[in-house]
matplotlib code that plots the C-alpha trace (Angstrom):
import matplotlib.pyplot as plt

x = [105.7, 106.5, 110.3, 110.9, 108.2, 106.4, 103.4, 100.5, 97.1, 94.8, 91.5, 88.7, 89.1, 85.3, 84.8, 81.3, 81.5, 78.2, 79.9, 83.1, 80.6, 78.7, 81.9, 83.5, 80.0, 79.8, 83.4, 83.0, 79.7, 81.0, 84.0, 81.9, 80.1, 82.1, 85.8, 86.0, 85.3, 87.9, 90.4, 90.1, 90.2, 93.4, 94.8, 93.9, 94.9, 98.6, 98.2, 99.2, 97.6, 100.2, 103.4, 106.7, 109.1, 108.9, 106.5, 108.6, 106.7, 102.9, 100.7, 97.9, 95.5, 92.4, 92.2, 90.5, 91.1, 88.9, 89.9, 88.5, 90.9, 91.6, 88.4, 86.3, 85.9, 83.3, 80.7, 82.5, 84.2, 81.6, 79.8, 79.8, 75.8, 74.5, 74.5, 78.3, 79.5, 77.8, 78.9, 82.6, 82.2, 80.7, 83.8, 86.3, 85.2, 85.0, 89.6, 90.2, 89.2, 91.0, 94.0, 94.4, 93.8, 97.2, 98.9, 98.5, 99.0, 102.4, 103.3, 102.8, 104.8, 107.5, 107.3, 106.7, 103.6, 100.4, 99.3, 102.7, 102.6, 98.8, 100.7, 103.9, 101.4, 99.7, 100.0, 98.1, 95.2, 95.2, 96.2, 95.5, 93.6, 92.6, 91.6, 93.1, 90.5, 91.9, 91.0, 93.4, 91.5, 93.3, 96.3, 96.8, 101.0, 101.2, 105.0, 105.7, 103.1, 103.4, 100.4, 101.7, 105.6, 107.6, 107.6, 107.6, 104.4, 105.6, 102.6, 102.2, 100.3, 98.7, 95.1, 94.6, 91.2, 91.7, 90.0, 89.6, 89.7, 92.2, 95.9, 98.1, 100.0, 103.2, 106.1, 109.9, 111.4, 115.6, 115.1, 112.9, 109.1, 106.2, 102.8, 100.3, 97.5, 93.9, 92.0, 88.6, 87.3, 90.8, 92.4, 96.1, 98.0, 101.9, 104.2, 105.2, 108.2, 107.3, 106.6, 110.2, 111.9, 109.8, 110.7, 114.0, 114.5, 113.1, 110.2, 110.5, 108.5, 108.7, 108.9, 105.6, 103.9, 101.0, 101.7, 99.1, 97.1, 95.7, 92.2, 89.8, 89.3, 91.0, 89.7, 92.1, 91.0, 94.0, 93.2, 97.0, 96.5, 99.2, 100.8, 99.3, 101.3, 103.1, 103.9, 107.5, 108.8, 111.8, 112.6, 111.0, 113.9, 112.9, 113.8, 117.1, 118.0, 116.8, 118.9, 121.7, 122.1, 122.3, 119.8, 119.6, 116.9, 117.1, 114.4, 111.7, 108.3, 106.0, 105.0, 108.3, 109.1, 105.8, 107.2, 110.6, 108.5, 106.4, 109.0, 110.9, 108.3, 109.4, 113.3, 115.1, 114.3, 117.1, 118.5, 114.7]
y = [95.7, 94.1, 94.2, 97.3, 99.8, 98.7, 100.0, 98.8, 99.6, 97.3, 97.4, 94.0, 93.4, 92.5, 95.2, 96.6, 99.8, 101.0, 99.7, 102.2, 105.2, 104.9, 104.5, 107.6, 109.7, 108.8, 109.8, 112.8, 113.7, 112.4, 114.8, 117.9, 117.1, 116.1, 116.5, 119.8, 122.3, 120.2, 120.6, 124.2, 125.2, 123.1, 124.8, 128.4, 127.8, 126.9, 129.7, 127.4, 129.6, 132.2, 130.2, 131.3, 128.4, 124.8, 122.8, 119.5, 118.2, 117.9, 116.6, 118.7, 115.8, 114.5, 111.2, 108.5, 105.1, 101.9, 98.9, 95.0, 92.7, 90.9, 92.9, 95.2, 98.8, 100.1, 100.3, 102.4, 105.5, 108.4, 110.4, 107.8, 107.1, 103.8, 103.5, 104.3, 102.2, 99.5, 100.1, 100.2, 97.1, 95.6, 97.2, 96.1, 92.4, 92.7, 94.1, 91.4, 89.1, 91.1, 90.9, 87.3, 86.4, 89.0, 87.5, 84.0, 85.6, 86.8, 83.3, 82.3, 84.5, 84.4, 80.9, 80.2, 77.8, 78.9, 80.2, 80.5, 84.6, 84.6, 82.3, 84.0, 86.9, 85.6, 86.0, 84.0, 86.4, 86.1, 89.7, 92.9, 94.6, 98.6, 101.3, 105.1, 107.1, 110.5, 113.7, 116.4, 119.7, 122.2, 123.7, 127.6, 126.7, 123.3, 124.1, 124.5, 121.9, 118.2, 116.4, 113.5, 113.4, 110.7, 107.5, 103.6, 101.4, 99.4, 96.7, 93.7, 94.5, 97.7, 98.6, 102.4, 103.5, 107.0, 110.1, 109.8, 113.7, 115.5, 113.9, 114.1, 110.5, 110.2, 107.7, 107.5, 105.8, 106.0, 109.6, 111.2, 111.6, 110.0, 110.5, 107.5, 108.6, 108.2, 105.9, 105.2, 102.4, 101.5, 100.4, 101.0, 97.8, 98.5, 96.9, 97.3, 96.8, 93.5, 92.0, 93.7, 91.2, 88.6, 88.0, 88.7, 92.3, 90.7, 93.0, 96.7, 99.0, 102.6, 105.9, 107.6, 111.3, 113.2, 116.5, 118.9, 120.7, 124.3, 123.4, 119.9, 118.0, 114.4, 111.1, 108.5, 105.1, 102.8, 99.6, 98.0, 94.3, 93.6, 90.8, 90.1, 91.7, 89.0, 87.6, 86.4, 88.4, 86.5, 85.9, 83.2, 80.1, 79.2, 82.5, 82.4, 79.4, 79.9, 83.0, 81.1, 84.7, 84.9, 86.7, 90.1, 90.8, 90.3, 88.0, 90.5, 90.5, 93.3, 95.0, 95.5, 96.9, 99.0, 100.8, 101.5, 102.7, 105.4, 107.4, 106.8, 106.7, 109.9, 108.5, 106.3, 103.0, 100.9, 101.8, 100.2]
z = [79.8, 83.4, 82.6, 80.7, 81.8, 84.9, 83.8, 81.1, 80.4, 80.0, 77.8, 77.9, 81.4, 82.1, 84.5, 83.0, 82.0, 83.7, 86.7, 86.3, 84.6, 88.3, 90.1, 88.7, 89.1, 92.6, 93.3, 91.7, 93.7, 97.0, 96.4, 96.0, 98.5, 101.6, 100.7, 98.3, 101.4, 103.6, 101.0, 100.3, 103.7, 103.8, 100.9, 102.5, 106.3, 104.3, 102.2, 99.2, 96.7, 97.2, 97.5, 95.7, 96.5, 95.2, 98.0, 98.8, 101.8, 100.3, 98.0, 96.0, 96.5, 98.5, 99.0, 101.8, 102.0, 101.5, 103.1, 101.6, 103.1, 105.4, 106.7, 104.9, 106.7, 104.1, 106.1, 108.8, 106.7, 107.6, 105.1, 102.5, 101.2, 101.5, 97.6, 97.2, 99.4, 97.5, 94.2, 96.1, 97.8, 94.2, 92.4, 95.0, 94.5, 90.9, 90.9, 93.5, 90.6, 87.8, 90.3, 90.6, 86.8, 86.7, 88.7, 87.6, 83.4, 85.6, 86.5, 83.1, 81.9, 84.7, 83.8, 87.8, 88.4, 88.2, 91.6, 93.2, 93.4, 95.2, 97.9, 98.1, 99.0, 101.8, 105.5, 108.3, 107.6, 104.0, 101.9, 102.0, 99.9, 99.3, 97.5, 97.8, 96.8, 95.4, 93.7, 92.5, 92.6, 90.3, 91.2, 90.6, 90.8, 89.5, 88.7, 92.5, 93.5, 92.7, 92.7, 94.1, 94.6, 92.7, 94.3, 93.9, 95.5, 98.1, 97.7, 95.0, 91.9, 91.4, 89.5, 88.9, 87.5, 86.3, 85.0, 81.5, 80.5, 83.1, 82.9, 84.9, 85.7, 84.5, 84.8, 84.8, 81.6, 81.0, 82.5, 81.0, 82.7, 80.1, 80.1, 81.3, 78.7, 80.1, 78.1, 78.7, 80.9, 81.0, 84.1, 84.8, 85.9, 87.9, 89.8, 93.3, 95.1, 96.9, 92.5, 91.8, 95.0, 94.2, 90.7, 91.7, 90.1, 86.7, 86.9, 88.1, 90.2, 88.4, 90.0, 88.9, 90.3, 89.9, 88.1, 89.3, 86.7, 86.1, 85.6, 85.9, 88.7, 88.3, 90.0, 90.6, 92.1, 93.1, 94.3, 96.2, 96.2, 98.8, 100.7, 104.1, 106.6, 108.2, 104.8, 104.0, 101.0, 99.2, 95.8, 94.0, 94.1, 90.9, 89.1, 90.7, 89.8, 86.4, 86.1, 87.7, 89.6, 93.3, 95.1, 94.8, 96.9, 101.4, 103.0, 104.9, 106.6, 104.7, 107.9, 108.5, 104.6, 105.0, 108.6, 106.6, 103.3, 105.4, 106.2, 103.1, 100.5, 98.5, 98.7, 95.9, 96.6, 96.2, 99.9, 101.1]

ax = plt.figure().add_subplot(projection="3d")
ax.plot(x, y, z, "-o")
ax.set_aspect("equal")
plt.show()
């Protein structure tokens, strides 16, 4: 899956299920209630219901952004309730978990030692670590409107906890754009750029979008577990010598990649 798609879902992942059913209710209420105005008066001041051309330069989305490491900022985004935040800060603790039994099943499987890709992640503060909070409202010209435009993450390892009725996540595979099904109480696992330089190009990051859609509203919770930022990225020596193939990948700081992603994010990545 790491090689070939980028992408897997995964199923068992001892997340409770009450836990994700009051994480994706909350969401959905916060939305309505502090963010759905915002974004329609967005929309109208734009006047993106009535566009004719294809839109290149913007999302149909609504996001905010959770931070949990190095230092948590939960308690200091406005207009979330008390109770929300909790369940966040409980949900956040419970992926950071999930992310580091990944990424030591990735070693395994990289046959690198166990451990190695939590310390190849981490800066003299530690990693970061955050959630994008998004909702994709529907979109009256989702063939002019991307959801979110195709791109690559730039972080480590990604964990996407998605609406389970409204689709709308797809992925690039030998050309062709594939659906990434919603499954129930699953959580979406891909990999980011800094994985793909890491393992020396074994493992892909995948260019993925948003298609908007006509009618639902869709949640989408992605959780980047990220190097810290002053974190040396390089490929891992032993997968180069194991490959007997030089280096593909430069030696960088993250910070640095992430300054360089921001205005390229929606670019091909191999120039990055």
């Amino acid at each position: 899956a790491c090689e070939n798609w980028g992408f897997f879902e995964l199923v068992n992942h001892g997340i409770p299920h009450e836990l994700l059913d009051t994480v994706e209710r909350m969401t959905k209420e916060h939305y309505k209630k502090c963010m759905e105005q915002k974004f329609k008066e967005m929309v109208s001041s734009k006047g993106l219901e009535a566009v004719q051309n294809e839109v290149n330069d913007l999302d149909w989305e609504s996001t905010f952004f959770l931070r949990h490491l190095p230092v948590s900022n939960i308690s200091e985004v406005p207009d979330l309730e008390d109770d929300y935040r909790k369940v966040m800060k409980e949900f956040a603790e419970k992926l950071e978990k999930l992310a580091e039994e990944l990424l030591d099943l990735l070693c395994e499987n990289l046959g690198l030692e166990k451990g190695y890709l939590k310390k190849a992640f981490y800066g003299s503060k530690g990693l970061t670590f955050g959630t994008k909070v998004s909702n994709y409202p529907p979109c009256p010209k989702p063939e002019l409107i991307n959801g979110l435009r195709p791109h690559t993450d730039a972080g480590g390892i990604i964990l996407l906890f998605q609406d389970d009725k409204v689709s709308g996540l797809q992925l690039l595979k030998d050309g062709d754009w594939v659906d990434v099904p919603p499954m129930h109480h699953s959580i979406v696992i891909n990999i980011g750029d800094q994985l793909e330089v890491i393992t020396n190009g074994k493992y892909k990051s995948v260019l993925h979008r948003v298609v908007a859609q006509t009618d639902g509203n869709r949640m989408s919770l992605a959780s980047f577990y990220n190097p810290g930022s002053d974190a040396v990225i390089y490929p891992a020596p032993a997968l180069v010598e194991k490959e007997e193939n030089k280096e593909a990948y430069p030696k960088f700081v993250f910070e640095d990649y992430m300054k360089l992603y921001a205005g390229l994010k929606f670019q091909a990545k191999e120039p990055r």
